[in-house]
LUMSE-889434 format. One line per field, with one value per atom (N, C-alpha, C, CB): atom name; x, y, z. Coordinates in pm, 1 decimal, padded with zeros to 6 digits, m for minus. Atoms other than C-alpha are relative to their C-alpha. Glycine has a CB too. Layout:
// residues N
atom: CA / ...
xx: X / ...
yy: Y / ...
zz: Z / ...
***
This chain:
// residues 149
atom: N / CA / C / CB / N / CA / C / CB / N / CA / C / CB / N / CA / C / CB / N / CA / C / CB / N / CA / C / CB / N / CA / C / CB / N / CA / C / CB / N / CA / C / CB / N / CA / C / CB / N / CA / C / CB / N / CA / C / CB / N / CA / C / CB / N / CA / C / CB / N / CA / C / CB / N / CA / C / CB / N / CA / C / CB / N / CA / C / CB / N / CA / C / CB / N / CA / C / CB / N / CA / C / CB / N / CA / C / CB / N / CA / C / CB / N / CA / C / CB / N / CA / C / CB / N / CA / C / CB / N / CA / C / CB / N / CA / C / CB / N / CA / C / CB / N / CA / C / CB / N / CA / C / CB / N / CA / C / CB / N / CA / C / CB / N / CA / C / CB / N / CA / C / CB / N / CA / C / CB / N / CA / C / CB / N / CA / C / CB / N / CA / C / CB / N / CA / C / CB / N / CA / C / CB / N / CA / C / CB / N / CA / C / CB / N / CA / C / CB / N / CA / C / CB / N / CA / C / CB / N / CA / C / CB / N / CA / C / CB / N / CA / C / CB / N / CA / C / CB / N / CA / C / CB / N / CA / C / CB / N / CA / C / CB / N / CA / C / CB / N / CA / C / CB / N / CA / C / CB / N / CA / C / CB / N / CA / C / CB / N / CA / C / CB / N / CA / C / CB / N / CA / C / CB / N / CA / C / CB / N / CA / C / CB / N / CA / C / CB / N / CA / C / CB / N / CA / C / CB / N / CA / C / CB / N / CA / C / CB / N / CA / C / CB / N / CA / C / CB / N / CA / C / CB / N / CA / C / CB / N / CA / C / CB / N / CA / C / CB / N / CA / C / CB / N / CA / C / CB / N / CA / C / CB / N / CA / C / CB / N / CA / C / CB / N / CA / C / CB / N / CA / C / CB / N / CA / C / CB / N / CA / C / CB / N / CA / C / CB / N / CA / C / CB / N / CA / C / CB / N / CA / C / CB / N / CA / C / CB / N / CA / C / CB / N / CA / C / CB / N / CA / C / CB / N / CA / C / CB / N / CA / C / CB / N / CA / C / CB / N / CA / C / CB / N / CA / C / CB / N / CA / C / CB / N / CA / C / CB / N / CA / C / CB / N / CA / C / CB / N / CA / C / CB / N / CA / C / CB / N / CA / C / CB / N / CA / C / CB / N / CA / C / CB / N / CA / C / CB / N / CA / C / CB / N / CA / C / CB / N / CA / C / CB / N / CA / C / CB / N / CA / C / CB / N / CA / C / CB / N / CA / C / CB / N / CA / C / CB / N / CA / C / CB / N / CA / C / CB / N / CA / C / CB / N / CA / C / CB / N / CA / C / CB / N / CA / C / CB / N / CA / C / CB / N / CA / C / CB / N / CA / C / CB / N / CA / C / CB / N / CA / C / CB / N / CA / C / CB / N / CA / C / CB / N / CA / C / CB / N / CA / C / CB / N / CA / C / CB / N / CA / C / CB / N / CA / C / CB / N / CA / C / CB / N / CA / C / CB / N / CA / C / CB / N / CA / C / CB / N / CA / C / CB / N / CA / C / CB / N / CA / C / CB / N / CA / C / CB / N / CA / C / CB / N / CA / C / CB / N / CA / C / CB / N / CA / C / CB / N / CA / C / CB / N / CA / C / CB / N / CA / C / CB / N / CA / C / CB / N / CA / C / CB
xx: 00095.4 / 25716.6 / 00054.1 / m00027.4 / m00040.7 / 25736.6 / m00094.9 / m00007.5 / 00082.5 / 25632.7 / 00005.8 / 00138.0 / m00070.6 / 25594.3 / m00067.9 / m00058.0 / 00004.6 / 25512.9 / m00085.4 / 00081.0 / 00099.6 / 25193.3 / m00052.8 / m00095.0 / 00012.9 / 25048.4 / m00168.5 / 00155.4 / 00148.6 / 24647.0 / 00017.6 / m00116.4 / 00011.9 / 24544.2 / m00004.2 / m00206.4 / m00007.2 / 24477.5 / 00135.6 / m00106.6 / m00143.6 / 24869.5 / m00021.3 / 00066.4 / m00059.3 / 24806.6 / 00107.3 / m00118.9 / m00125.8 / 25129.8 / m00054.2 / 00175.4 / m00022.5 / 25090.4 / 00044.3 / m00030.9 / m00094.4 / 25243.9 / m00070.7 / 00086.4 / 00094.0 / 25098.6 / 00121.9 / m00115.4 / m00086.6 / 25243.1 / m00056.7 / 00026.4 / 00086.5 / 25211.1 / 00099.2 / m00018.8 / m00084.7 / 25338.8 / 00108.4 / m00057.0 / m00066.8 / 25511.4 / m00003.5 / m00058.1 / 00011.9 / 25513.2 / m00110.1 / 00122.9 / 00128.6 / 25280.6 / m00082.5 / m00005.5 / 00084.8 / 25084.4 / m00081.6 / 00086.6 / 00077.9 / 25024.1 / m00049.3 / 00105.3 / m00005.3 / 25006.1 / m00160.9 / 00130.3 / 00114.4 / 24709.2 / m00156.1 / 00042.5 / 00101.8 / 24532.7 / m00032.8 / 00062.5 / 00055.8 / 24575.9 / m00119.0 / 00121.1 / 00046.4 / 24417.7 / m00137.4 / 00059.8 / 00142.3 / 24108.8 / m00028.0 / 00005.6 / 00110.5 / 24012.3 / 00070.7 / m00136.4 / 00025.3 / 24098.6 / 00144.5 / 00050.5 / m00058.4 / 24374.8 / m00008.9 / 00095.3 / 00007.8 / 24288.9 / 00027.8 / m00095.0 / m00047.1 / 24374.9 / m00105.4 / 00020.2 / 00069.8 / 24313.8 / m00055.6 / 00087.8 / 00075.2 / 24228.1 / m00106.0 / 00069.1 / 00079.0 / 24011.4 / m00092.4 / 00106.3 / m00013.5 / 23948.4 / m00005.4 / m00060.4 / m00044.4 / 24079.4 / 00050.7 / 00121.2 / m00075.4 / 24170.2 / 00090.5 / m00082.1 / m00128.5 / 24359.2 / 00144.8 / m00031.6 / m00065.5 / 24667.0 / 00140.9 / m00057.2 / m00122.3 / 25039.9 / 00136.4 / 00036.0 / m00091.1 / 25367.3 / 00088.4 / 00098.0 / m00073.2 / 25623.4 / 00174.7 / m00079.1 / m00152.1 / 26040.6 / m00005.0 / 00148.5 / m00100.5 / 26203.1 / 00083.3 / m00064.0 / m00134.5 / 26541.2 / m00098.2 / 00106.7 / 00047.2 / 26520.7 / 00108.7 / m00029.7 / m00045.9 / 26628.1 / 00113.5 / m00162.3 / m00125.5 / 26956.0 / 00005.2 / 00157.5 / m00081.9 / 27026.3 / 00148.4 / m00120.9 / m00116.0 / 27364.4 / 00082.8 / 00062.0 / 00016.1 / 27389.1 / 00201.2 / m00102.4 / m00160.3 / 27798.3 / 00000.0 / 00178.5 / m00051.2 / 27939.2 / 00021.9 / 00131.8 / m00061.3 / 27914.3 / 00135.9 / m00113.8 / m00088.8 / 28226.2 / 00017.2 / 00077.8 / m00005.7 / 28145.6 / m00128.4 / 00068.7 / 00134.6 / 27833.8 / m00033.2 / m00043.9 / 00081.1 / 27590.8 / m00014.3 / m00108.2 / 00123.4 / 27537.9 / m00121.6 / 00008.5 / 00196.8 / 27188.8 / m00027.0 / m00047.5 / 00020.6 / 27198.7 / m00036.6 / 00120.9 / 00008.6 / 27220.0 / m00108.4 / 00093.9 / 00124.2 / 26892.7 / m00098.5 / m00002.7 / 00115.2 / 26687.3 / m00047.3 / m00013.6 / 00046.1 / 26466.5 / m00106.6 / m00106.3 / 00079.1 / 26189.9 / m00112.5 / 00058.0 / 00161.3 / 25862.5 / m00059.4 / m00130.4 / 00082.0 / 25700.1 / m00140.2 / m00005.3 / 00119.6 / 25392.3 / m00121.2 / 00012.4 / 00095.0 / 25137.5 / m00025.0 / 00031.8 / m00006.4 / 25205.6 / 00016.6 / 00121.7 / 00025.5 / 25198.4 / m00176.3 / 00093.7 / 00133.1 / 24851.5 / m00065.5 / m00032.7 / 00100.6 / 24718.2 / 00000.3 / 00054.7 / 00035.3 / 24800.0 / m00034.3 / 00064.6 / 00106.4 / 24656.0 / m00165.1 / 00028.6 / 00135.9 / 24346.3 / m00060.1 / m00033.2 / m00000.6 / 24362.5 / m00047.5 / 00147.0 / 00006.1 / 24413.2 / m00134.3 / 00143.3 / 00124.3 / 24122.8 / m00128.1 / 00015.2 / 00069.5 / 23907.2 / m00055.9 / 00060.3 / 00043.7 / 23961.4 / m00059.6 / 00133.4 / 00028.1 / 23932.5 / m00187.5 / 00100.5 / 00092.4 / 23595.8 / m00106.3 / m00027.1 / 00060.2 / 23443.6 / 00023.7 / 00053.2 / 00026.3 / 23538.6 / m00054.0 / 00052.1 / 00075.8 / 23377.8 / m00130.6 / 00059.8 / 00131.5 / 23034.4 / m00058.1 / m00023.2 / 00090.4 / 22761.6 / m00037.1 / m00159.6 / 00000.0 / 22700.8 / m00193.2 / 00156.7 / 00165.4 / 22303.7 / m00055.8 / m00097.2 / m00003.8 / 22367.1 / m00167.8 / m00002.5 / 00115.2 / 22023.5 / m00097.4 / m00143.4 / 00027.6 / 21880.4 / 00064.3 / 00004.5 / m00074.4 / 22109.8 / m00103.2 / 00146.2 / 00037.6 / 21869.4 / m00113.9 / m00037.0 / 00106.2 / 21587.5 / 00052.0 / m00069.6 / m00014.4 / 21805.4 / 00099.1 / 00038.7 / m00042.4 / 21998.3 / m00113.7 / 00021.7 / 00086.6 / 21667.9 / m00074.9 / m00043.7 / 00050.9 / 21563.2 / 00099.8 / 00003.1 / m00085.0 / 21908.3 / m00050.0 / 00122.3 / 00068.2 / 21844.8 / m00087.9 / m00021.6 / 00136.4 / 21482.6 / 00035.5 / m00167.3 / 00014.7 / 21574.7 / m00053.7 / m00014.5 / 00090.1 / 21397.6 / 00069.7 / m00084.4 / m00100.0 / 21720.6 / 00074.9 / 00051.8 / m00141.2 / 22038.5 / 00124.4 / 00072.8 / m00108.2 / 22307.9 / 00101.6 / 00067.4 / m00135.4 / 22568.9 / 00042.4 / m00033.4 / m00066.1 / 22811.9 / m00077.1 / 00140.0 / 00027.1 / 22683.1 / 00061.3 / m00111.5 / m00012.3 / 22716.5 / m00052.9 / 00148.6 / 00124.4 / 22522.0 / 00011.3 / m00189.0 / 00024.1 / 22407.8 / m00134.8 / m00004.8 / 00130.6 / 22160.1 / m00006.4 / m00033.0 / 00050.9 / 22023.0 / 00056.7 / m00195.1 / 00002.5 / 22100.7 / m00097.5 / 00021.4 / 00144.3 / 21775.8 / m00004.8 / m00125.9 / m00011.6 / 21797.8 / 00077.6 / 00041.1 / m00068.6 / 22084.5 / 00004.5 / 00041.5 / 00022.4 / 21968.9 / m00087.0 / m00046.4 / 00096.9 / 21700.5 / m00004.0 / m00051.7 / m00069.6 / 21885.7 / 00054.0 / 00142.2 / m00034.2 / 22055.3 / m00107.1 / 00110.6 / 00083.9 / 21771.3 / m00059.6 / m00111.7 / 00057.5 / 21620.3 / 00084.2 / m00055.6 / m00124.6 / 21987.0 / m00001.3 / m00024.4 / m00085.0 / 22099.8 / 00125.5 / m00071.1 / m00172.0 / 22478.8 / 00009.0 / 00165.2 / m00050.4 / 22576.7 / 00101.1 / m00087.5 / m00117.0 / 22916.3 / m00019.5 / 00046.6 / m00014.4 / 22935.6 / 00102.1 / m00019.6 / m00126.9 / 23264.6 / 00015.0 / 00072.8 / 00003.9 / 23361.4 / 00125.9 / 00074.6 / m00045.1 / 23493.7 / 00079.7 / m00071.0 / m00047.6 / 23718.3 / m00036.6 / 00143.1 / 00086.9 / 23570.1 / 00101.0 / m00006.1 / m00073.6 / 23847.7 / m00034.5 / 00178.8 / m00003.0 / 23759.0 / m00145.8 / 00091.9 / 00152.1 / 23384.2 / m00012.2 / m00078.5 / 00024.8 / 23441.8 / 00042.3 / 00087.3 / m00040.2 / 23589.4 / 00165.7 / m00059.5 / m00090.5 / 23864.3 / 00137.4 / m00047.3 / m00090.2 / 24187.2 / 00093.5 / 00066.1
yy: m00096.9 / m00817.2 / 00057.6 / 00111.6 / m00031.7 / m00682.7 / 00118.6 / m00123.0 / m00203.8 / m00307.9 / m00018.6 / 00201.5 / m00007.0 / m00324.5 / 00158.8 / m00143.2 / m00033.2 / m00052.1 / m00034.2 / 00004.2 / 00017.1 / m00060.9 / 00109.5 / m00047.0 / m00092.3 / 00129.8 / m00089.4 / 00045.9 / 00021.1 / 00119.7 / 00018.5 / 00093.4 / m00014.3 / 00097.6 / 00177.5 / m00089.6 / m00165.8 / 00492.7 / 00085.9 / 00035.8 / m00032.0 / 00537.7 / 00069.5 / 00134.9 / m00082.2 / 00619.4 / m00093.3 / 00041.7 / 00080.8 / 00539.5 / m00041.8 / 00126.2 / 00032.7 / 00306.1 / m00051.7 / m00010.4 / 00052.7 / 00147.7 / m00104.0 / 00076.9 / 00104.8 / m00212.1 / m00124.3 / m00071.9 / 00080.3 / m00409.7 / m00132.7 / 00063.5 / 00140.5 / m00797.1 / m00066.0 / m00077.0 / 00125.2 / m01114.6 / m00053.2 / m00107.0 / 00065.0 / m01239.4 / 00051.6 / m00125.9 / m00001.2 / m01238.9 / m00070.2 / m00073.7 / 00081.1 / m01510.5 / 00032.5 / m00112.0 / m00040.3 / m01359.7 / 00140.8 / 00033.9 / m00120.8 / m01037.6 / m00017.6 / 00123.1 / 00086.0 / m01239.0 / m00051.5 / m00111.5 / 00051.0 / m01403.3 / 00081.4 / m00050.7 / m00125.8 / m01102.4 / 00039.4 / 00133.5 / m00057.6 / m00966.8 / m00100.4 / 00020.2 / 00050.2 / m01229.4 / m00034.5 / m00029.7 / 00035.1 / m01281.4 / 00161.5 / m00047.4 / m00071.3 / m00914.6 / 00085.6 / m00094.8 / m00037.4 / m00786.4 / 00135.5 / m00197.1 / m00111.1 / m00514.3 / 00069.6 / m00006.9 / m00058.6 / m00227.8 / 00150.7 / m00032.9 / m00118.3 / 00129.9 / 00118.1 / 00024.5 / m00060.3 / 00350.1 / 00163.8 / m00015.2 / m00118.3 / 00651.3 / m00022.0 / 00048.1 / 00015.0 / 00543.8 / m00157.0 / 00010.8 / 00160.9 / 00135.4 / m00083.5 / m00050.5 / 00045.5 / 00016.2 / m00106.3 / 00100.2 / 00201.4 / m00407.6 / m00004.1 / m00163.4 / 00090.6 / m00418.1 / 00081.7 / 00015.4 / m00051.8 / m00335.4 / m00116.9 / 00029.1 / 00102.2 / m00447.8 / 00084.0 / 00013.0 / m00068.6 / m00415.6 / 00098.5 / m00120.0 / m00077.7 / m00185.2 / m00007.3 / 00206.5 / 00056.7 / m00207.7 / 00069.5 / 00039.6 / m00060.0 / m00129.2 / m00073.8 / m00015.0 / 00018.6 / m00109.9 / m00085.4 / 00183.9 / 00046.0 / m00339.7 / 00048.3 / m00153.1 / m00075.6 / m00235.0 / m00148.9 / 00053.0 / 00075.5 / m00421.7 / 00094.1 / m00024.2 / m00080.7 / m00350.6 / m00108.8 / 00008.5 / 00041.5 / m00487.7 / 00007.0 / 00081.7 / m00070.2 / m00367.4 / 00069.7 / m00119.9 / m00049.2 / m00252.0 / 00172.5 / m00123.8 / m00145.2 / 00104.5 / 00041.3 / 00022.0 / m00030.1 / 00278.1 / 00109.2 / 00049.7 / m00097.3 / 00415.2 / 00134.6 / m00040.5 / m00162.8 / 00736.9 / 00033.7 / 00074.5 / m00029.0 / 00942.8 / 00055.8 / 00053.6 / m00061.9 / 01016.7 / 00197.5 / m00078.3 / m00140.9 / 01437.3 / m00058.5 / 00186.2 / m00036.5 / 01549.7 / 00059.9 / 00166.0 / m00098.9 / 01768.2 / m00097.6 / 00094.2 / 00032.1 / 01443.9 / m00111.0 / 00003.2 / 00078.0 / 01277.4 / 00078.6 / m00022.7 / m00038.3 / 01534.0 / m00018.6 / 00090.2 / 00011.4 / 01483.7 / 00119.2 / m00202.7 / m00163.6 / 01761.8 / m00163.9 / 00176.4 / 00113.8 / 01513.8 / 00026.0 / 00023.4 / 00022.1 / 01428.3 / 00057.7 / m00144.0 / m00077.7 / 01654.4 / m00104.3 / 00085.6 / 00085.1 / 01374.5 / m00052.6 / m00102.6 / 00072.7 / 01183.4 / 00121.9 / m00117.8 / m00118.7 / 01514.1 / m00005.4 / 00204.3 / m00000.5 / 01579.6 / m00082.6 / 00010.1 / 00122.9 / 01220.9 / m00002.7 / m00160.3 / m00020.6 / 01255.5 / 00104.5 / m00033.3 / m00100.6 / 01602.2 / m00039.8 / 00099.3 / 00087.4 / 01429.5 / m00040.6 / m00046.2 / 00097.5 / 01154.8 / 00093.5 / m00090.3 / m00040.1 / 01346.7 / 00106.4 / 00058.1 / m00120.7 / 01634.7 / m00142.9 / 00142.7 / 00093.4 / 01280.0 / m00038.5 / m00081.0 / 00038.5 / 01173.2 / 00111.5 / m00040.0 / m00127.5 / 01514.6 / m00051.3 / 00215.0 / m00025.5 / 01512.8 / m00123.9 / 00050.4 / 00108.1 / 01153.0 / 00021.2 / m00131.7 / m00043.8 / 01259.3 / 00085.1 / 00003.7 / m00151.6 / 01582.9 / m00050.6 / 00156.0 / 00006.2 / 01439.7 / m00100.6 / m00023.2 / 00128.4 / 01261.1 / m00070.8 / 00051.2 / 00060.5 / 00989.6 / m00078.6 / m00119.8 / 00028.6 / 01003.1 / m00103.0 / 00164.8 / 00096.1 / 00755.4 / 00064.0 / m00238.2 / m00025.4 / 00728.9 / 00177.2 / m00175.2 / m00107.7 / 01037.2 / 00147.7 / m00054.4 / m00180.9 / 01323.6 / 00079.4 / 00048.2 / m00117.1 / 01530.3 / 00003.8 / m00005.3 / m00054.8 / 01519.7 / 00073.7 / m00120.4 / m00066.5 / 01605.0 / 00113.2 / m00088.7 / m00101.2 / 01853.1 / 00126.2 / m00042.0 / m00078.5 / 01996.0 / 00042.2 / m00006.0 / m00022.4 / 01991.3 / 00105.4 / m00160.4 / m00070.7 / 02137.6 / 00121.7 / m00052.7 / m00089.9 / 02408.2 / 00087.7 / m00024.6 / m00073.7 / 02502.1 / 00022.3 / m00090.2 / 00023.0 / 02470.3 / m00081.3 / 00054.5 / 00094.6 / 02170.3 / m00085.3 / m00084.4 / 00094.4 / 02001.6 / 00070.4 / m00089.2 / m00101.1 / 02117.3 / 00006.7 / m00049.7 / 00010.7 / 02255.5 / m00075.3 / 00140.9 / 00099.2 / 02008.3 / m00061.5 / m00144.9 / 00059.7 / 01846.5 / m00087.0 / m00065.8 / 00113.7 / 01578.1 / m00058.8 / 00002.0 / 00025.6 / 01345.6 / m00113.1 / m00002.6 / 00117.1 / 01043.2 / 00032.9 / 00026.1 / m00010.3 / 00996.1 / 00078.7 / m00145.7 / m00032.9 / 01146.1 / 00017.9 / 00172.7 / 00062.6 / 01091.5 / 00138.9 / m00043.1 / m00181.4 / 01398.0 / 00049.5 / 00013.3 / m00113.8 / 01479.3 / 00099.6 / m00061.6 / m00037.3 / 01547.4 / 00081.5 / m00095.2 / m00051.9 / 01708.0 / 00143.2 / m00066.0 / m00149.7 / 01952.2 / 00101.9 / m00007.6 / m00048.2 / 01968.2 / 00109.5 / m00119.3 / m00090.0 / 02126.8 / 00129.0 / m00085.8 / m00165.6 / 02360.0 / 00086.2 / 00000.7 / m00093.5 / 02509.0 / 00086.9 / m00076.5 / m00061.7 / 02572.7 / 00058.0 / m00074.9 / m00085.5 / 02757.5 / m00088.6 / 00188.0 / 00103.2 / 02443.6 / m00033.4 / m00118.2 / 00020.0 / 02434.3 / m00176.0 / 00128.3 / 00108.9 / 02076.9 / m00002.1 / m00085.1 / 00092.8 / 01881.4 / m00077.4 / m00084.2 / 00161.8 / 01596.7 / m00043.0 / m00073.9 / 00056.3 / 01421.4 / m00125.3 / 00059.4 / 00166.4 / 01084.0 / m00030.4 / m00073.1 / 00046.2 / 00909.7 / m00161.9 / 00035.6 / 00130.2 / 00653.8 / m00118.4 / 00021.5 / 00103.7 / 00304.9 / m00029.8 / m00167.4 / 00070.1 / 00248.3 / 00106.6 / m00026.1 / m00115.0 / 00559.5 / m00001.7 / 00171.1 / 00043.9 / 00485.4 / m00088.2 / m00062.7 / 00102.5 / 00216.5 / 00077.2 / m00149.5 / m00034.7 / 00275.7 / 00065.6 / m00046.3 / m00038.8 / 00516.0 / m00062.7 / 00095.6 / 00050.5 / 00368.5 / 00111.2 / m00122.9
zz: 00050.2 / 05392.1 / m00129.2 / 00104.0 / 00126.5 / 05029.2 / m00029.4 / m00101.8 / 00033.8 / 04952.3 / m00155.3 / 00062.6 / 00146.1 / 04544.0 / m00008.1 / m00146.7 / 00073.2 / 04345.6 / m00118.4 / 00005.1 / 00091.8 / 04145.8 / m00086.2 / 00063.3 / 00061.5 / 03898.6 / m00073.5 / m00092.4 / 00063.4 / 03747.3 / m00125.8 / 00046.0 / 00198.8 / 03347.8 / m00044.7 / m00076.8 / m00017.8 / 03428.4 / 00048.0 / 00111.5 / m00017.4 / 03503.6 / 00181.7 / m00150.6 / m00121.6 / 03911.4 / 00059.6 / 00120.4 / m00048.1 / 04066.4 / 00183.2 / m00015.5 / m00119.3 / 04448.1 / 00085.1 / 00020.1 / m00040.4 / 04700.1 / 00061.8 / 00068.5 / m00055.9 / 04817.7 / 00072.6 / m00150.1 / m00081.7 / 05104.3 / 00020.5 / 00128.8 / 00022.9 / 05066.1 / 00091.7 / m00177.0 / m00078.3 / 05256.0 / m00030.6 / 00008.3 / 00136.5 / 04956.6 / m00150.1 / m00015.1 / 00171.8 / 04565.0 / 00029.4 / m00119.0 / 00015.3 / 04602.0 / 00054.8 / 00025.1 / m00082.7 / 04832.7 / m00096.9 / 00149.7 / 00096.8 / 04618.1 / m00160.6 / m00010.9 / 00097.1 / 04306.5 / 00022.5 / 00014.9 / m00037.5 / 04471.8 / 00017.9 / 00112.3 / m00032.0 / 04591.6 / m00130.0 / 00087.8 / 00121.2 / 04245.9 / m00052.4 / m00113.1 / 00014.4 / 04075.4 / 00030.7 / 00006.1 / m00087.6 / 04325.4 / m00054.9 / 00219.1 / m00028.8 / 04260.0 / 00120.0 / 00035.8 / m00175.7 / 04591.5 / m00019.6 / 00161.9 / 00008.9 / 04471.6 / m00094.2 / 00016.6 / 00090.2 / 04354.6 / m00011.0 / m00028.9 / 00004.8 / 04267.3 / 00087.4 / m00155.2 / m00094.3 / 04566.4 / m00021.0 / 00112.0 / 00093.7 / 04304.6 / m00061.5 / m00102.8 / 00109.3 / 04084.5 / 00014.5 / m00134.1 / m00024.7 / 04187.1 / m00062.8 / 00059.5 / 00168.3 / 03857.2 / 00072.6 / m00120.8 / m00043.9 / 03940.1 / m00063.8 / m00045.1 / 00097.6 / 03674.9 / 00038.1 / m00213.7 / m00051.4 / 03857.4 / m00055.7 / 00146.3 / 00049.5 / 03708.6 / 00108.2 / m00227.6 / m00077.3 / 03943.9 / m00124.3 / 00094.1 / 00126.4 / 03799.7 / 00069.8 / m00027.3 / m00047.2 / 03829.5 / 00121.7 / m00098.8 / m00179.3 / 04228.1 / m00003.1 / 00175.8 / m00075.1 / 04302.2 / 00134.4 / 00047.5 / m00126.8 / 04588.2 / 00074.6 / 00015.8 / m00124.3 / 04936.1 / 00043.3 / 00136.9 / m00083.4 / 05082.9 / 00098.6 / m00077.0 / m00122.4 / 05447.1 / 00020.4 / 00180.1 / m00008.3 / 05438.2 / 00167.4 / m00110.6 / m00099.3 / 05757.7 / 00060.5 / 00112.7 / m00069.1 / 05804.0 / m00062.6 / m00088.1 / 00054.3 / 05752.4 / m00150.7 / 00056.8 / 00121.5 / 05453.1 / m00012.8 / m00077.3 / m00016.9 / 05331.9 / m00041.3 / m00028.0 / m00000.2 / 05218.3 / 00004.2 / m00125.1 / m00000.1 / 05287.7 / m00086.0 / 00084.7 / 00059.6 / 05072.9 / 00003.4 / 00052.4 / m00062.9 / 05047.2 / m00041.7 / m00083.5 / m00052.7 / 05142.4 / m00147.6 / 00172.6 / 00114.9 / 04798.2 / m00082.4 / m00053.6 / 00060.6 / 04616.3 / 00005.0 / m00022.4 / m00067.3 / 04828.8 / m00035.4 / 00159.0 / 00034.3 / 04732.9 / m00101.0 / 00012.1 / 00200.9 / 04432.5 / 00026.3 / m00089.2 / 00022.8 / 04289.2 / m00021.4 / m00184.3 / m00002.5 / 04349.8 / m00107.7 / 00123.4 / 00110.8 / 04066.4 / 00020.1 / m00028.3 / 00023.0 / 03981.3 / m00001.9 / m00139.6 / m00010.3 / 03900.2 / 00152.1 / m00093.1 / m00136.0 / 04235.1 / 00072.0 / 00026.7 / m00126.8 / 04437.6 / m00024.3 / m00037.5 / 00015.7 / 04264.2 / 00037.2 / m00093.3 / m00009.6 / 04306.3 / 00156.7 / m00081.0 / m00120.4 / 04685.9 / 00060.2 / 00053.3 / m00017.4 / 04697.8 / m00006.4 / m00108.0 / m00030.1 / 04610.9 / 00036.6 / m00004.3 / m00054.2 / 04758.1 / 00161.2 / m00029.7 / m00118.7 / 05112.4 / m00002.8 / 00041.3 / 00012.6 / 04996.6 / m00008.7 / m00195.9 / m00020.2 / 04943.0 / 00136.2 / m00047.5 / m00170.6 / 05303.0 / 00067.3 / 00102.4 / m00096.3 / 05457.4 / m00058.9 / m00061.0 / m00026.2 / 05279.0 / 00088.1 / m00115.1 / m00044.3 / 05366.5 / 00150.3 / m00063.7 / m00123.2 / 05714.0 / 00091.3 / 00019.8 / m00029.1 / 05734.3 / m00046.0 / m00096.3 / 00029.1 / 05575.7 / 00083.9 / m00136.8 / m00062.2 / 05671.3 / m00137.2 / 00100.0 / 00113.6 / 05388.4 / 00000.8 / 00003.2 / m00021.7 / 05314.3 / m00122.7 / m00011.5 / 00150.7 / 04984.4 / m00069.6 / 00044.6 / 00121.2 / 04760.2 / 00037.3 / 00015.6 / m00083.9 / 04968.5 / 00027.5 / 00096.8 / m00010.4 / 04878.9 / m00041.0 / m00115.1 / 00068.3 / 04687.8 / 00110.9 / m00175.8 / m00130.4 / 04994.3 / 00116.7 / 00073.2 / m00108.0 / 05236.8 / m00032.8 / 00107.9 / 00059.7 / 05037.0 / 00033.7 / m00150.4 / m00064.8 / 05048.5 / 00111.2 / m00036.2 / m00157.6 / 05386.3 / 00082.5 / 00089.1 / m00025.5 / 05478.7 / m00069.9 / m00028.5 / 00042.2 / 05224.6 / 00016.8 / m00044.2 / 00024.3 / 05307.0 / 00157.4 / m00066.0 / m00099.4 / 05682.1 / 00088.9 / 00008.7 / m00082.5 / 05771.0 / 00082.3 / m00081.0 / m00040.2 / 05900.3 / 00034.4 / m00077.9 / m00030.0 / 06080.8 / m00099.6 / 00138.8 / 00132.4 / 05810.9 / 00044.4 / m00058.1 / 00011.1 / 05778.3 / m00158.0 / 00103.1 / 00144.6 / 05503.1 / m00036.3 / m00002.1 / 00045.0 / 05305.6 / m00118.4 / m00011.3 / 00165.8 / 05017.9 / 00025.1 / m00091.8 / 00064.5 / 04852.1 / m00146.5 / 00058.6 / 00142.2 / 04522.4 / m00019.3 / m00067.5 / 00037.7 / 04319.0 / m00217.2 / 00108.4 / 00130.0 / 03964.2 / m00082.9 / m00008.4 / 00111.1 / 03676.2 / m00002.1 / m00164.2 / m00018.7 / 03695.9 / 00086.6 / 00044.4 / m00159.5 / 04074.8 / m00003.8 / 00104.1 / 00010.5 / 04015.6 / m00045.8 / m00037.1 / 00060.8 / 03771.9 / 00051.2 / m00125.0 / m00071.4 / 03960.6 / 00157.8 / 00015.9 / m00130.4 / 04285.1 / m00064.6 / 00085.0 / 00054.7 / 04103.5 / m00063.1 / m00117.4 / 00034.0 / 03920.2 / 00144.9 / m00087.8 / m00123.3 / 04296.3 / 00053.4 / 00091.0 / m00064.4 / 04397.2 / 00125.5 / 00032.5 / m00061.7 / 04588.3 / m00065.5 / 00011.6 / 00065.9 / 04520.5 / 00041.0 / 00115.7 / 00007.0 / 04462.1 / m00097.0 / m00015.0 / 00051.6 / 04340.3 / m00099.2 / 00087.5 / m00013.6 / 04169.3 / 00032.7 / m00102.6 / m00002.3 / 04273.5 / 00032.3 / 00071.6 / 00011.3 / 04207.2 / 00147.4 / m00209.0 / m00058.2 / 04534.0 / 00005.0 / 00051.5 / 00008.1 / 04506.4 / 00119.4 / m00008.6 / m00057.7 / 04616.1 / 00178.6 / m00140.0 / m00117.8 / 04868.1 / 00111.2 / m00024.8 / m00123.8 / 05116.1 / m00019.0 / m00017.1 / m00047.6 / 05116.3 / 00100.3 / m00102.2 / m00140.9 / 05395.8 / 00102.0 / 00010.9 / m00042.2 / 05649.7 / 00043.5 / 00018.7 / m00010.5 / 05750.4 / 00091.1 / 00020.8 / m00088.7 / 05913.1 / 00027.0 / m00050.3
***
């Protein structure tokens, strides 16, 4: 198994577990990996130390003082995101072309209040808010529109 280290044309940093080189090599190529922020294909590995388990005693231990690192700000944010993404796709109901009807039905009371999301046109859009329907827009990355694992 091979964990690389990927990164999108939009600089998000990820982590993608393949069979092989050739195996992720392949995937790239077909299409089929892509950035789980944004779902940018064009995805290039980037350098890793690779992992040796050597497996005998090391002779001196590591301190703990010198294991800690200060997490990189971008990659905290991108999995702040990321995790506020899932939370929401799990909390909604997903009414796709049909947000702005049942926005309004919720709204007027014609429906039971609950989360949603879907699409809806700028018109539609502007069109909710002028009537004091609070709507979003927020772009969901393609990979958390299927299903959740």
């Amino acid at each position: 198994m091979k964990v690389l280290d990927l990164r999108c044309t939009q600089q998000h940093v990820f982590e993608g577990w393949f069979a092989s080189e050739e195996d992720y090599l392949s995937q790239r190529d077909r299409g089929l990996v892509s950035c789980p922020v944004c779902g940018d294909a064009s995805v290039s590995k980037m350098l890793s130390a690779p992992r040796l388990n050597l497996g005998g005693p090391r002779d001196e231990a590591v301190p703990s003082q010198e294991l800690a690192t200060v997490p990189d700000t971008e990659q905290s944010l991108q999995a702040a995101w990321m995790a506020l993404t899932r939370r929401i796709v799990a909390n909604t109901d997903d009414v796709g072309d049909r947000f702005a009807e049942e926005a309004r039905k919720i709204h007027y009371g014609e429906t039971e209040e609950r989360g949603i999301r879907g699409q809806a046109s700028r018109s539609e859009t502007e069109s909710l808010l002028e009537e004091g329907i609070a709507v979003m827009p927020l772009l969901l990355p393609e990979a958390l529109k299927g299903p959740l694992q």
